[in-house]
C-alpha positions, 0 to 999 in steps of 0.5 A: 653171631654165627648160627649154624643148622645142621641136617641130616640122618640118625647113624651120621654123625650130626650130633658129632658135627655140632659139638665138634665145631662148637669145640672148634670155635672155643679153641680159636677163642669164641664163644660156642654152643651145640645142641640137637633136635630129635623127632623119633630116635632111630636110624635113618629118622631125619636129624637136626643139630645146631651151633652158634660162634660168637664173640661174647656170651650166647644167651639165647637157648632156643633153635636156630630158626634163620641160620647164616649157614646150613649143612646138609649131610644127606642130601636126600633130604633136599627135596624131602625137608625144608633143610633151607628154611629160613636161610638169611640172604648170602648165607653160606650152604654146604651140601654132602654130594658128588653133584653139582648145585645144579644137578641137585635141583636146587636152582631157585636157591642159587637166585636167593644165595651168592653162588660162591656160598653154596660148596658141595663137597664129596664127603662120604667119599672122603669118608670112605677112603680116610676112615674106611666108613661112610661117615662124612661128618668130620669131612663137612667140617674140613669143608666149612672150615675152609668155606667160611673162615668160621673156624680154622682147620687147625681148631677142628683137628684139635677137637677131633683128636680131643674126642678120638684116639689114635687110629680113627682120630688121624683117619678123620683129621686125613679126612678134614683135611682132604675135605677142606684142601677140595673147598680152598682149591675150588674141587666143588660145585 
């Protein structure tokens, strides 16, 4: 089983994320599962979501404490949240930035982690120039896809036109795309 945490900031589309991958994953055939965790509900607040993919039933119901992949939206949260807290060793980590793992500060996670498993990929940038707003979530999923193997990228277009129609749907599959074709050509960290 494959147990992601993602984190970021109420307003980004972390809940999104989750379902949407979870979709994904059934689409390519696993089993999935997502669901949030809140603190205070507003704008802004610090947001959790998680997701599982395995390959039979997923009976455990509680959050991801010790997961194998971590996303983080906002990459303020980095020095603020433990957003790596109970990473397993060689766990994939993912980082919405413009910056480098090392211009992050994040060094002494490099010296737990393989270096090839931790991607930051600029995705509000992304964001901004496909959908016209700064909304990176579905971008982070192109990059996971292409990180990982978890899922393809086919899977997440499907989800996302599943829950977007037309103009705004093709935006962000432009915009999962582009994420996904900077992490498979190696445009990150």
């Amino acid at each position: 089983m494959l147990e992601i945490r993602i984190h970021g900031r109420g307003g980004q589309g972390v809940v999104t994320a989750a379902e949407l991958l979870s979709v994904a994953a059934f689409r390519d055939g696993h089993e999935a599962q997502a669901f949030p965790s809140f603190g205070s509900e507003r704008m802004g607040a610090p947001v959790v979501s998680y997701c599982r993919i395995a390959d039979a039933p997923i009976r455990l119901r509680e959050p991801v404490s010790t997961p194998d992949a971590v996303i983080v939206v906002d990459s303020t949260l980095l020095h603020h949240v433990d957003v790596f807290s109970g990473l397993v060793a060689g766990g994939y980590v993912l980082i919405n930035s413009t910056r480098s793992v090392d211009e992050l500060g994040i060094g002494d996670l490099v010296d737990r982690s393989d270096r090839g498993r931790i991607v930051t990929v600029a995705a509000t940038d992304l964001a901004r120039h496909h959908v016209g707003r700064p909304l990176p979530n579905v971008c982070l999923l192109g990059a996971f896809a292409a990180q990982t193997d978890a899922v393809t990228l086919a899977s997440i277009e499907s989800a996302v036109t599943d829950r977007f129609r037309g103009p705004i749907a093709d935006a962000n599959v432009a915009a999962a795309r582009a994420a996904y074709d900077a992490v498979s050509e190696g445009q990150h960290a």
